[in-house]
N, C-alpha and C positions, 0 to 999 in steps of 0.2 A: 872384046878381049884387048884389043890394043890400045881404049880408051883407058881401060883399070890397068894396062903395062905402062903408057905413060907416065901416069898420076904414082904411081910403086917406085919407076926406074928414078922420077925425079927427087926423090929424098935423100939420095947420096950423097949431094952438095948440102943438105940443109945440118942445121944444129940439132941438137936436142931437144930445145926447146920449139923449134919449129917445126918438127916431125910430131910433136905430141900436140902443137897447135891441129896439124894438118890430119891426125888420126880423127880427130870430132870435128871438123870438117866435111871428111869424108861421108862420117855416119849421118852429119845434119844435111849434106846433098841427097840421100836415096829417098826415090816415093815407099809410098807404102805399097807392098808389093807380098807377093805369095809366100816369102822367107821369111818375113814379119808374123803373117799370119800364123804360118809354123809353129814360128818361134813362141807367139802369144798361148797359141793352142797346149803346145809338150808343157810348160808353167801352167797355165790353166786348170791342166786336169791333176798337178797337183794341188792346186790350192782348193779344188772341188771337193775333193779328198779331203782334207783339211776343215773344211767348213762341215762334212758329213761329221768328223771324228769329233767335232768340239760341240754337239750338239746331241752325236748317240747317246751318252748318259739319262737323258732327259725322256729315251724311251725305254729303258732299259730297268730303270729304278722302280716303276711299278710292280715290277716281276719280280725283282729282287726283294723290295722292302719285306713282303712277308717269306720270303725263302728264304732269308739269310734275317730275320726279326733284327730291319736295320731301325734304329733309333733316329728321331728325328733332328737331335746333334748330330747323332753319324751321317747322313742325309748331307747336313751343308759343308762338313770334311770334306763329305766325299767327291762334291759338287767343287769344292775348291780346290782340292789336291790336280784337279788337270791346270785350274787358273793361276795356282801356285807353280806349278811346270813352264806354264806360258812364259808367268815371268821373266823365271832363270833361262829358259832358251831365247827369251827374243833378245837380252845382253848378251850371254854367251855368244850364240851363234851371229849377231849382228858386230861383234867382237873379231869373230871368224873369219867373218866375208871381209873385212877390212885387208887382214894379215893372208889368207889363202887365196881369197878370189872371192867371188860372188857365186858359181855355180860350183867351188866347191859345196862353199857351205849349205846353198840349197840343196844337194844331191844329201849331204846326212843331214839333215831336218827330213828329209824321207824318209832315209833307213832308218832313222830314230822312230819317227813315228806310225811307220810300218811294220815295224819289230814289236812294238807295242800293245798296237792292236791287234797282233796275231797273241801277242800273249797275255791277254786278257781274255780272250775265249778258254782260257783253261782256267780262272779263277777259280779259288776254291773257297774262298772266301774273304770277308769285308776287308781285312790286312793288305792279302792281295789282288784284291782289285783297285784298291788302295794305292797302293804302290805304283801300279800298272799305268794307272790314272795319270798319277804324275809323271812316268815317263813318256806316255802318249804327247803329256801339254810342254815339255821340252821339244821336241819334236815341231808340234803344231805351233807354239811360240814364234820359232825363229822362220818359219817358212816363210808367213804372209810377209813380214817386214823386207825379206832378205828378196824374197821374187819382188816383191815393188819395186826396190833399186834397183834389179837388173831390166824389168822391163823396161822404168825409164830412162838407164844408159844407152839401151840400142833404140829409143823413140826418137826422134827428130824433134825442136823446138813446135814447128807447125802442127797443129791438131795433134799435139800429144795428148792432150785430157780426152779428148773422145776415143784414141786409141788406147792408153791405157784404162779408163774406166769401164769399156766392155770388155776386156779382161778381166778387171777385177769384178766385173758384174757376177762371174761364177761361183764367187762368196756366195754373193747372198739367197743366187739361183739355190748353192749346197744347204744352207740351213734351210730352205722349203724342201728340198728334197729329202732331206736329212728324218725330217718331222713323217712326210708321206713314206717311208722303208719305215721308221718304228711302225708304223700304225701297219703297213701291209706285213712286215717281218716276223716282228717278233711274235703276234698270239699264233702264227702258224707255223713259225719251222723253229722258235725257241730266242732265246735274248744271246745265247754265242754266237749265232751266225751274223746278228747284227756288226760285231765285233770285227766275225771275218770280211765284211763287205770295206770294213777302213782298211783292213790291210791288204787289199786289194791295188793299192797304189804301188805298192812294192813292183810292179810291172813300168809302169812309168819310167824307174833310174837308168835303165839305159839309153832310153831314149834323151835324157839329160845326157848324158855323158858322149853316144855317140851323135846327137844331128843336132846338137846346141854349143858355142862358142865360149869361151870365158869373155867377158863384158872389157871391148878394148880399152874402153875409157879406163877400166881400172887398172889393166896392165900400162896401158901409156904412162898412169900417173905414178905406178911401181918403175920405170924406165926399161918394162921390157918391150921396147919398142918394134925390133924383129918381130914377135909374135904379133902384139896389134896390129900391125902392117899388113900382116900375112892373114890374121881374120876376116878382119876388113874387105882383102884385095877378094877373098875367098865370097865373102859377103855381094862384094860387087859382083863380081862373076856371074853370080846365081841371080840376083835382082837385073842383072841387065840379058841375062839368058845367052851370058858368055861374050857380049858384046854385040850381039843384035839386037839389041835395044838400048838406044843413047841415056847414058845416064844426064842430071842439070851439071852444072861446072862446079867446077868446087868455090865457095866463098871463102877468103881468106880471114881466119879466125885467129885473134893471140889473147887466146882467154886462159887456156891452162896454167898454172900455179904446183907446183910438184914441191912439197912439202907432206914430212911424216905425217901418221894419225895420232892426233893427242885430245884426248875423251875431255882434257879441261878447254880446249877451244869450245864447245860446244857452249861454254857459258862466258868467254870473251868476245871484245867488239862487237863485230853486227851477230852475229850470231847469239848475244848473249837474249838481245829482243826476239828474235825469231823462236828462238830454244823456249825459252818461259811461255809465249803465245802460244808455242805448240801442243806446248805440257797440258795448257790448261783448255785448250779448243779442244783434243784428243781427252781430256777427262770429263769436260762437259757433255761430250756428243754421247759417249759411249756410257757414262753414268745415267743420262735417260734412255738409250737404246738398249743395252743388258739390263737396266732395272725394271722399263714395261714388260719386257719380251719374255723375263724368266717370272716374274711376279703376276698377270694378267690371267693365266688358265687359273692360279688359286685363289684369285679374285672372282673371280665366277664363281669358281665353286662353296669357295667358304662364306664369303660376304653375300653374294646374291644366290648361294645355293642351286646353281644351276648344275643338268646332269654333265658327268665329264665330255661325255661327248660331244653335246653343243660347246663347253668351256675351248676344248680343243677346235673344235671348228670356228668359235670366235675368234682366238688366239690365229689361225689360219688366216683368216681374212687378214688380221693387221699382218700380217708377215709378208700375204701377197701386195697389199696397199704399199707396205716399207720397199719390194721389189721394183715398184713404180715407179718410187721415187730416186731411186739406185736409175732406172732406165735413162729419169729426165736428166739426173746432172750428166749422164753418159754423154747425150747428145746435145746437151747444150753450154756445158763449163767453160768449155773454150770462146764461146759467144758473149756468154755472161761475166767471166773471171771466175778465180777463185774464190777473192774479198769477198764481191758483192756477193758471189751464190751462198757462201758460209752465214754469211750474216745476216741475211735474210731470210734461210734455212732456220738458223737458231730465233729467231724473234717469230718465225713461222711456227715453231713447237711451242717455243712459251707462251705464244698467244692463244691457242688452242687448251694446253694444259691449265693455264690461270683461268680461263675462262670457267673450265671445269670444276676447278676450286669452287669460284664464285655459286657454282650451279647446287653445291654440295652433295648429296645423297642422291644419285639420279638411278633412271631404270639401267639395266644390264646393255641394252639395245643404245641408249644415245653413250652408255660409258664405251661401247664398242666403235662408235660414231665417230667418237674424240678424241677418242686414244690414237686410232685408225691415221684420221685427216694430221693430228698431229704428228705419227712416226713417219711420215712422208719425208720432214722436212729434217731429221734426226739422221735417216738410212740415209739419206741423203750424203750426209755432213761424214757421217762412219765410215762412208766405202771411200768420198777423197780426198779421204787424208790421209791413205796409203798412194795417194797422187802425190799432194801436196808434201808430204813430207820428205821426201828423196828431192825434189826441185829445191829445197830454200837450204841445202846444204851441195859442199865441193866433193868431190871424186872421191878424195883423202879421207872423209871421212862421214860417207852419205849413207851408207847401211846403219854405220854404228848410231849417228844422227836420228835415225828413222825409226832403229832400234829401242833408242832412250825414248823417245816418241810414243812407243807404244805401249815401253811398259808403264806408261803414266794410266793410260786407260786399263792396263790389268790390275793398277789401284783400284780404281773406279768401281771395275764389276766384284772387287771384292767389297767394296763399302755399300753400294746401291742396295741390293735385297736386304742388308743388315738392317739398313736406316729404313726399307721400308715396312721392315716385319715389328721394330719399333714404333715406330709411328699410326702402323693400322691397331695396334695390341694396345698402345697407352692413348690412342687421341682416338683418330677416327680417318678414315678413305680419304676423303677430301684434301686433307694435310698432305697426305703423300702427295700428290698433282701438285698442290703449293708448293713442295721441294723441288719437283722435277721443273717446275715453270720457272721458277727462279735462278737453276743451274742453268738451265738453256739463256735466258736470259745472261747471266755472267759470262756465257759462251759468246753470244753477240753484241756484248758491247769491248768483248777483248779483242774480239775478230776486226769488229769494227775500228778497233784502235790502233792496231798492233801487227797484223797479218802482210805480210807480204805478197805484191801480186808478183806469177809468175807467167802468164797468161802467155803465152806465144814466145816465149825467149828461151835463147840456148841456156843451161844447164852450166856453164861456166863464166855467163853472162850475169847468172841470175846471182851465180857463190864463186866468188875469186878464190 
């Protein structure tokens, strides 16, 4: 206690500017400790949530289609009306978290999306589920983007990519899980309860609101400095077990920059390279991760006529295989970097997918093979660049940054099944892998050109 009263009492004589130095400081001296893990955990289980609700539909629609005699237009409305949401909530709400705070805006990205899914178990029909849909994906939008910033303002420079990516690893755990509740849910207790398991999350807000902090970094750089102080000391507290456990010394840091949020920085100076590499690394990745992942069970079935059930347990494997590859960059980005693992990830997919080209017309078993070894390198790339993208932008404007970020890939997954339901209808299977090999490719040699490493450095070091 008396070590976190010193480091508090001595801010009296400092400036402004040196008190908002000394707040991230503070947060770059703590180990990782049981209040981190907390902290990751209460985020966690909503973005688990999150990953369940953006993938329900996809169990839910077989039941529907002939109950509701949905049309196979209506089918891809209604598949996009949650991705048409994503959109507007990951600008909105990354918008939000700029001007309110960061754990404002993630607590209504829950209630939005928790309201949602409670009121889509009463659908009554294709209108409104419809509707429903879309307000679920405002919701789901802004969360993942808005929790990445806040985890990594309370991460510390050192092994932040292994500490934030097992976090975000509960993405991709939610859509396996997401797949195994349709399959055990819905033929036995009906396709509404599905609905009621997303809104389930609704339990979670208080636990946001009462045993989680607003993100000091962003009130320092708003100059409510009182409060950040007071987070922090409150922070220290608890990580050092009230002073019985020595915290490191503080390192003297003048990186902070306290300037408004203005959405057209985003495409001046250095940020204007960072912003475009981002746009198009975040459309590359995601353009072959939603286009195999939502297209691959009807590639079974219709092309190689296999029964749904094997189709779905094919589709399973690659989902568990892209988990794998989610695991490796967990524990090793921080060894590797970001450049290198991106770009090597992306030429990892394209090599695999061209290959398949070249292979054209193969059995069901090596298409499972390929697709498989390839989404390795793809899951990969999708889960850190909700790392990577809060790091290569400033306090001022790191949500809204991460924000625009994302909704480049909810372009993506609305063009991907388009172009491949074109491409297998007028040409042939083969072409579609020649698309996806080539986007990955364009993905790694932007990476390789363009990307910025942030590998081990403070967060005001990496964006003045």
């Amino acid at each position: 206690m008396d070590q976190v009263a010193t480091v508090s009492s001595s801010t009296s004589s400092l400036t402004e500017r040196e008190r908002q130095d000394l707040v991230v400081a503070r947060i770059e001296r703590l180990p990782l400790s049981r209040w981190h893990v907390k902290m990751r955990f209460i985020v966690g289980v909503a973005t688990f949530f999150d990953a369940i609700d953006t993938l329900m539909i996809a169990s839910v629609l077989p039941v529907l289609i002939p109950l509701w005699k949905i049309t196979p237009t209506q089918i891809g409305f209604l598949i996009s009306s949650g991705f048409i949401g994503q959109l507007l909530g990951t600008l909105f709400f990354g918008w939000l978290a700029e001007k309110k705070g960061r754990l404002t805006s993630l607590s209504y990205t829950v209630v939005v999306f928790a309201i949602a899914s409670f009121l889509c178990t009463f659908s009554w029909a294709y209108a409104a589920l419809f509707t429903f849909r879309f307000l679920q994906g405002v919701g789901l939008g802004g969360e993942v983007p808005v929790a990445a910033t806040y985890i990594n303002e309370l991460a510390k420079a050192h092994g932040r990519g292994k500490f934030f990516l097992l976090y975000e690893l509960v993405f991709a755990v939610g859509l396996v899980v997401a797949a195994l509740l349709g399959w055990w849910i819905v033929p036995r207790y009906g396709w509404r309860v599905m609905f009621l398991v997303g809104a389930v999350v609704a339990l979670v807000i208080p636990f946001l609101r009462r045993h989680l902090p607003e993100s000091p970094r962003w009130l320092a750089n708003h100059n409510r400095l009182d409060e950040a102080e007071k987070i922090v000391a409150r922070i220290e507290n608890e990580v050092s077990d009230n002073g019985r456990r020595e915290l490191p010394p503080v390192r003297k840091l003048t990186t902070v920059n306290v300037q408004k949020t203005r959405l057209a920085e985003l495409l001046q100076g250095i940020y204007r390279r960072r912003t475009l590499a981002l746009w198009v690394m975040w459309f590359c990745a995601q353009f072959c991760n939603f286009g195999m992942v939502t297209w691959l069970p009807s590639l079974y079935t219709s092309v190689y006529k296999l029964p749904v059930p094997v189709a779905l347990k094919y589709a399973m494997i690659t989902q568990a295989v892209g988990l794998a590859g989610c695991v490796f960059a967990a524990l090793f980005i921080d060894k590797i970097g970001r450049k290198p693992l991106f770009t090597v990830s992306f030429l990892w997919t394209a090599g695999f997918l061209l290959v398949l080209w070249q292979m054209g017309r193969t059995t069901p078993q090596m298409l499972l093979t390929m697709t498989s070894i390839g989404y390795l390198g793809v899951s990969a790339i999708a889960m850190s660049l909700f790392l990577y993208a809060p790091e290569i932008y400033p306090t001022r404007m790191r949500a809204l940054g991460c924000a625009a970020g994302a909704s480049s890939f909810r372009v993506a997954v609305f063009i991907a099944p388009v172009l491949v339901g074109i491409i297998v209808g007028r040409y042939s299977l083969p072409y579609a892998f020649l698309m996806y090999g080539c986007v990955a490719l364009v993905g790694a040699i932007v990476t390789g050109l363009f990307a910025t490493e942030t590998k081990g450095r403070v967060l005001e070091e990496v964006s003045p």
